[in-house]
C-alpha positions in Angstrom: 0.0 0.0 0.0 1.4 3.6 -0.8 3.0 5.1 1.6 2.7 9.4 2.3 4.7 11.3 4.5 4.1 14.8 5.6 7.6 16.8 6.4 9.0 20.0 7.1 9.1 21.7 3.4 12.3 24.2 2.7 10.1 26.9 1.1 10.6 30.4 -0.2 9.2 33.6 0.9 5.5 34.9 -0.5 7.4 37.4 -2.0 9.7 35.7 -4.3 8.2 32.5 -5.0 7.4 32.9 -8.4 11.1 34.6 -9.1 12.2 31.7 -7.1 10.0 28.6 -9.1 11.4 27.7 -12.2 11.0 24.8 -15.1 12.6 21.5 -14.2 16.0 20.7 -15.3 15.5 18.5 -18.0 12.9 20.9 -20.2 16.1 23.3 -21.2 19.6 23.3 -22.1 22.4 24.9 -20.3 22.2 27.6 -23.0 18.1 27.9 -22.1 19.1 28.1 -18.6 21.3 30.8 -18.2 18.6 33.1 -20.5 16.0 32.2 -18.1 17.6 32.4 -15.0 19.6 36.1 -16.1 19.2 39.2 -13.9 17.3 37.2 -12.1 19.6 36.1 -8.4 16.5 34.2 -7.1 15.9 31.0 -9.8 16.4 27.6 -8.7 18.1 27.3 -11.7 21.4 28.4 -10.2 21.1 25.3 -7.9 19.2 23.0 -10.4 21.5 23.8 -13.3 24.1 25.4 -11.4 26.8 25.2 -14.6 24.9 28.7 -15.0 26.8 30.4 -12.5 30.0 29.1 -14.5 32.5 28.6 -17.7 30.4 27.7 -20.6 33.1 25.6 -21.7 32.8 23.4 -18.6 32.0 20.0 -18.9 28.8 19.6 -17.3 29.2 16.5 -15.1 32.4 17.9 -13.6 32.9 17.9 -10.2 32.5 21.3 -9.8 29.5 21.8 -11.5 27.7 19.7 -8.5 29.9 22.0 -5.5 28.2 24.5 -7.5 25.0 23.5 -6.6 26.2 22.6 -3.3 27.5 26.3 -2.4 23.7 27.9 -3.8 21.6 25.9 -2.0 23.7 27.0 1.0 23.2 30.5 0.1 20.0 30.1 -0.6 19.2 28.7 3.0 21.7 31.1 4.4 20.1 34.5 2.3 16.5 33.2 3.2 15.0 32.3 0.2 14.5 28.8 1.6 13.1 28.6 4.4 11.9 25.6 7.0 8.5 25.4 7.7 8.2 24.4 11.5 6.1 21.1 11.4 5.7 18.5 9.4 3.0 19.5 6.7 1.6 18.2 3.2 0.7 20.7 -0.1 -1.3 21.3 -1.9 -0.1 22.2 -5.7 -2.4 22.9 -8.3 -1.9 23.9 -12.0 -4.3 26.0 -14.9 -3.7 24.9 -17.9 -6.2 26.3 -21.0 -8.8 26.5 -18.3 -8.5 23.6 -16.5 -6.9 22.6 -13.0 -5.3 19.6 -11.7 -4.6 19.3 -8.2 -1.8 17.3 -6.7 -0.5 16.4 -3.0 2.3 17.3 -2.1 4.6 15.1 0.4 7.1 11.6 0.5 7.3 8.9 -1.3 8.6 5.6 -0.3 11.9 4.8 -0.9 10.9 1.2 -0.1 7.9 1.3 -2.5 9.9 2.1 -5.3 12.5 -1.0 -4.5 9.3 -3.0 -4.0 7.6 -1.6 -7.1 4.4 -0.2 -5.3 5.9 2.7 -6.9 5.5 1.6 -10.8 7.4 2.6 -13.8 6.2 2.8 -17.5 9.8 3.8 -18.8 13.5 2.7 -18.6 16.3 5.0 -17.6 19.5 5.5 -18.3 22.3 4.9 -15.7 24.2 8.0 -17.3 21.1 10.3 -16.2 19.9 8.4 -13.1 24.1 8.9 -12.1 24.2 12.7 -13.0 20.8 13.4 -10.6 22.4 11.0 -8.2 25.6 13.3 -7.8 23.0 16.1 -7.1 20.8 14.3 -5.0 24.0 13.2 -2.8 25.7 17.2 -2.5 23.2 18.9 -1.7 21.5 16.2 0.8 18.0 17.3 -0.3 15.5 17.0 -3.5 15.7 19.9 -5.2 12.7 19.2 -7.4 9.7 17.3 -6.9 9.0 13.9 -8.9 5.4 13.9 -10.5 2.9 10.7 -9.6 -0.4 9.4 -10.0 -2.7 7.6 -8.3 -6.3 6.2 -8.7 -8.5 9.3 -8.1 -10.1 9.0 -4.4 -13.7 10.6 -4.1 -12.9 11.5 -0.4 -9.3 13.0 -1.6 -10.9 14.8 -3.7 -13.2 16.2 -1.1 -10.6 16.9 1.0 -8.7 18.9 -1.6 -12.0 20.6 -2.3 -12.7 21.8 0.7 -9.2 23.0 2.0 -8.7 25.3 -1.2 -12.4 26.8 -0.7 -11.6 27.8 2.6 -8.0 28.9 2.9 -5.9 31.5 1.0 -3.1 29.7 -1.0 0.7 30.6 -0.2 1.5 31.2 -3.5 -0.7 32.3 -6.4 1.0 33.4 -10.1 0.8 32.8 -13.6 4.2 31.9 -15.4 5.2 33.4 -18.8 3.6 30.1 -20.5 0.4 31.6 -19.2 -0.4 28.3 -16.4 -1.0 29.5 -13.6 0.2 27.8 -10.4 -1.4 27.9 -6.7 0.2 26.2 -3.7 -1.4 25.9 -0.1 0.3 24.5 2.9 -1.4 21.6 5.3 -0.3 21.8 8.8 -3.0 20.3 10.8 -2.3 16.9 12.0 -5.3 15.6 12.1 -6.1 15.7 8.2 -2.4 15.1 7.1 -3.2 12.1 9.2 -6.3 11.3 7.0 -4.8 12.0 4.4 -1.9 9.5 5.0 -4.6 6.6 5.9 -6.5 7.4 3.2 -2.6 7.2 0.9 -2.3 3.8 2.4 -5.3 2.1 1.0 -4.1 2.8 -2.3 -2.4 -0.3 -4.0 0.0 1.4 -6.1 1.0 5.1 -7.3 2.6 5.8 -10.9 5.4 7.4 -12.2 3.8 10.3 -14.7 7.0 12.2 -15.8 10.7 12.2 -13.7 11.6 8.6 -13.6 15.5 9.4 -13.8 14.9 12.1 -10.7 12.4 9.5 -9.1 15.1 6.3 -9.3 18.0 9.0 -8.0 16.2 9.8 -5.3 15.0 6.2 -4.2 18.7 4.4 -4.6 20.8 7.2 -2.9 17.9 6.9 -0.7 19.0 3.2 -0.6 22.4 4.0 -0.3 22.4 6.0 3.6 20.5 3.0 4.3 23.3 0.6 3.6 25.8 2.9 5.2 23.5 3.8 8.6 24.1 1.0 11.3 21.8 2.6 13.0 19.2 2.7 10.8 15.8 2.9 11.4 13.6 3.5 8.7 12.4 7.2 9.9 15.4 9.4 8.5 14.8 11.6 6.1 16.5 9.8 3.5 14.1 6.9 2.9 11.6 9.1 1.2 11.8 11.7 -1.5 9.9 14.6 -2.5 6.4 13.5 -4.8 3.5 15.5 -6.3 0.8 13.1 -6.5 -1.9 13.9 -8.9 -5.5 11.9 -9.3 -5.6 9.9 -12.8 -8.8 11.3 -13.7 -7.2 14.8 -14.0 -4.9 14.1 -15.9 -4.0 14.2 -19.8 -1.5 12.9 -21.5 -0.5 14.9 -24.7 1.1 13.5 -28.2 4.8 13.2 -28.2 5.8 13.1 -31.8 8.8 12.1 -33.8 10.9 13.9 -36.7 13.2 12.0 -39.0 16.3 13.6 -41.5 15.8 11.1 -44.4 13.8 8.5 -46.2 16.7 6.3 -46.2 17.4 6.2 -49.4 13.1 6.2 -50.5 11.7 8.5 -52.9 9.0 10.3 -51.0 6.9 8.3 -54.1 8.2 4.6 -53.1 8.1 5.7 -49.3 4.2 6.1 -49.9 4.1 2.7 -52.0 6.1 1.3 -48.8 3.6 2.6 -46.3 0.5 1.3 -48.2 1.5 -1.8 -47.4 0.3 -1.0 -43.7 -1.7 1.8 -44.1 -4.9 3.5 -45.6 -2.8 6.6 -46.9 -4.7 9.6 -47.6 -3.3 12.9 -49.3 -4.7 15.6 -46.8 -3.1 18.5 -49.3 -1.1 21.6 -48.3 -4.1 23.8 -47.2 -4.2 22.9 -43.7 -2.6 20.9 -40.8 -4.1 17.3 -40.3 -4.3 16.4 -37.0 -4.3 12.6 -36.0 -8.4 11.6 -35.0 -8.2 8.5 -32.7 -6.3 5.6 -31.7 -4.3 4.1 -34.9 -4.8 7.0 -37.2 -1.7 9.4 -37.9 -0.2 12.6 -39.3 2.3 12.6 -41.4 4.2 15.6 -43.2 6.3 15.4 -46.3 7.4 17.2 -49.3 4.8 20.2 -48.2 1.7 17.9 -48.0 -0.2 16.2 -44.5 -1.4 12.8 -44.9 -3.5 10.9 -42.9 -2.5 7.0 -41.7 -4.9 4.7 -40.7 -3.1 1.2 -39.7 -4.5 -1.9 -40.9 -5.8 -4.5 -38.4 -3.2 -6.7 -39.3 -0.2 -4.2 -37.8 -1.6 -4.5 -34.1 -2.8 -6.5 -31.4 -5.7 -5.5 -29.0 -4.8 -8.1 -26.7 -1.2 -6.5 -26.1 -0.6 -3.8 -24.1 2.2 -2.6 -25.8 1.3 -4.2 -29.2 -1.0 -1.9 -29.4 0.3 1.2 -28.5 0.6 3.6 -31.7 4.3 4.3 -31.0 4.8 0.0 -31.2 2.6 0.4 -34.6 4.9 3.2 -36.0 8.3 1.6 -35.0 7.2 -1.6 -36.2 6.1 -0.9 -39.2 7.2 2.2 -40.3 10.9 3.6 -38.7 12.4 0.0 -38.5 11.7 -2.1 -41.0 11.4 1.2 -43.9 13.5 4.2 -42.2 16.2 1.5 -40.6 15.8 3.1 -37.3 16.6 0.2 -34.8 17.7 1.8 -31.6 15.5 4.9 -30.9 17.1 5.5 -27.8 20.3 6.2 -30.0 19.6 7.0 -33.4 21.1 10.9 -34.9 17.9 10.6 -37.6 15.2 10.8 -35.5 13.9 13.3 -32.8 11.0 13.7 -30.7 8.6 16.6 -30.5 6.4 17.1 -27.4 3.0 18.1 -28.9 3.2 21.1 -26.1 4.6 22.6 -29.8 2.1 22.0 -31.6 1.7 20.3 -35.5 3.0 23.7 -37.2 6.2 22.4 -35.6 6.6 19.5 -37.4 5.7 21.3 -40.5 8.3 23.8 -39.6 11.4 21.4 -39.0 10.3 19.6 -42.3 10.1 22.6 -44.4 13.4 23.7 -43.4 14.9 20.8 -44.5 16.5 19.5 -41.2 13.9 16.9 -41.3 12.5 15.0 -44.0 9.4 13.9 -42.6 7.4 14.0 -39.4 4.7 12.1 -37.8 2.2 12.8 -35.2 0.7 10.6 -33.1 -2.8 10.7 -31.5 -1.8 10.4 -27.3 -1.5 7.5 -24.8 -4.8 7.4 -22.6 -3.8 7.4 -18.5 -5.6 3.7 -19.0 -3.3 2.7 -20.8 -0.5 4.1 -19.1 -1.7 1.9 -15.6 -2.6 -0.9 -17.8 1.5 -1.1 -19.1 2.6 -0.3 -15.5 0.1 -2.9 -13.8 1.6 -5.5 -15.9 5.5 -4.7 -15.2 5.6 -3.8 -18.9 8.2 -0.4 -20.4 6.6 1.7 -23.1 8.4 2.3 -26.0 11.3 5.5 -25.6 9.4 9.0 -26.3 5.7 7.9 -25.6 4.1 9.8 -23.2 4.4 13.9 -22.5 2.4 15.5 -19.5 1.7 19.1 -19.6 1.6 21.6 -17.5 5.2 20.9 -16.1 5.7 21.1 -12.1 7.7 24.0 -11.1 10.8 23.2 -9.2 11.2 25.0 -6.1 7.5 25.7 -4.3 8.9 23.7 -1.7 12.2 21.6 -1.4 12.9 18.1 0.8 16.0 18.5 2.9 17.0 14.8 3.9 18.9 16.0 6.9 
């Protein structure tokens, strides 16, 4: 059963929060970074992406990229811009997003339920990343950013939620320059953290939405002070790890899609002959953007004209949870076996497009001949999301893209 655990949030002042909140470290480059963070002293981005504050020519896993963020946080603490709240407490965090509003709760996770897979996944990771947030993770002694869950929507969560925003001001209340807005209220009485917790505990399992290489950092250096404490007792700090858990029902999942630079030696004319071997292709024109319909059906762009893909019964199976995913259907029969993409995770001729962008994006990279052709994709339902996890199964690399993005720094987990 899932465990939730309230704790003293590190948490900046009304006053600077929003300066202080920024994206999370894997939505922007280095370059990105120091653009949004300049002239402005306050952005978690000098501790989250502290090679910022240094050489641009500095390799960014050296060591003294992490004593970077090491020496910030300090300041930060030191300066007050983080400060302790003085009980344990739980958040609430809620996002607008083209008028509508999720609302998450915001306390521990388990480092035990992730080793014991109450905690499930629905994507690999790669050591390289989970190493680099490691590093972080151990300097600084804290979660910097929070990890972003699900859970099976709870009708009396829900309530609870409901009535605590109604009748108490938030801490924090701004819109960010993407135009979501973000609200943020703190939980301090004990008796509904603790109904809250038991009501956490009758949950079978929570889900990993978006942050599994910040979610696994934070559980095995969690693991780690375990191993090394001989006086261990399973109440430290460090066997849990910051969480925003969200109900599934509010949740969407938008398209991710993908790009590629050439047609692998096709003709866009026997590329179309190739793909009517799988598909119901349909010449959409120039005029306007087609946008994928339903499950199975796709976009694709090239040479200036939208098409529209319908796969044929025969290229999935409804029994298979990952068979028939749209992503499997497009690797399978389209990047693979015509493009001669094997490895997605490390092919140069493909990228992936969060659909955050928009279709006129693909278009865009087409017609300016860094890409060849693009394809979007009509998005993974939360269903099927749980369905993958339930059954221990990984989605494909690039499937899933959750929007609005947390914002890092509302409230930091110190493990101390």
């Amino acid at each position: 059963m899932a465990i939730l655990k309230a704790f003293k949030g590190l948490r900046p002042p009304k006053e600077i929060a929003q300066q202080l909140a920024s994206r999370p470290y894997d939505v922007l480059n280095s370059e990105e970074a120091r653009h949004e963070a300049e002239g402005n002293k306050y952005s978690l981005l000098h501790i989250i992406k502290p090679e910022i504050d240094l050489p641009e020519d500095l390799d960014l896993y050296s060591q003294e990229v992490y004593e970077k963020a090491k020496s910030n946080f300090n300041a930060f603490k030191k300066d007050g811009w983080l400060l302790p709240d003085s009980r344990d407490s739980l958040y609430i965090y809620a996002q607008t997003m083209f008028g509508k509003t999720q609302f998450g709760i915001v306390g521990c996770a388990s480092v035990e339920d992730y080793l014991n897979n109450v905690i499930k996944k629905h994507e690999l990771t790669r050591p390289d990343k989970e190493e680099d947030r490691m590093k972080h993770v151990r300097i600084t002694n804290a979660n910097m950013e929070p990890v972003f869950f699900s859970y099976p929507a709870v009708k009396e969560i829900d309530q609870i939620v409901a009535d605590f925003v109604k009748n108490n001001s938030p801490e924090y209340d701004f819109t960010g320059e993407d135009q979501v807005g973000h609200q943020f209220w703190a939980i301090h009485e004990k008796a509904l953290i603790d109904r809250i917790v038991d009501l956490f505990a009758a949950i079978p399992a929570t889900y990993v939405a978006d942050g599994h290489h910040r979610t696994a950092a934070a559980a095995l250096v969690g693991n780690e002070k375990k191993q090394r404490n001989p006086n261990h007792t399973g109440n430290e700090e460090y066997n849990f790890f910051l969480a925003v858990h969200f109900p599934d029902n509010q949740l969407t999942i938008i398209d991710y899609n993908r790009v590629v630079k050439d047609l692998n030696n096709h003709t866009p004319e026997l590329f179309l002959e190739a793909l009517r071997k799988s598909f119901q292709v349909v010449d959409k024109g120039t005029d306007n953007i087609y946008k994928p319909n339903g499950l199975h059906n796709f976009s694709m762009y090239l040479d200036g004209r939208w098409y529209s893909l319908t796969a044929n019964r025969n290229t999935y199976n409804d029994n298979d949870p990952i068979g028939v995913l749209d992503v499997t259907i497009l690797t399978n029969q389209v990047l693979e076996p015509i493009l001669g993409i094997d490895d997605l995770r490390r092919s140069k001729r493909i990228d992936f497009v969060g659909g955050i962008r928009g279709l006129g994006e693909l278009k865009k990279r087409v017609d300016s001949c860094e890409m060849k052709v693009a394809f979007a994709l009509y998005p993974v339902s939360m269903s099927q999301l749980i369905n993958i996890a339930d059954n221990g199964l990984i989605m494909p690399p690039k499937t899933t893209w959750f929007e609005p993005k947390l914002r890092s720094g509302l409230v930091v987990h110190d493990l101390s």
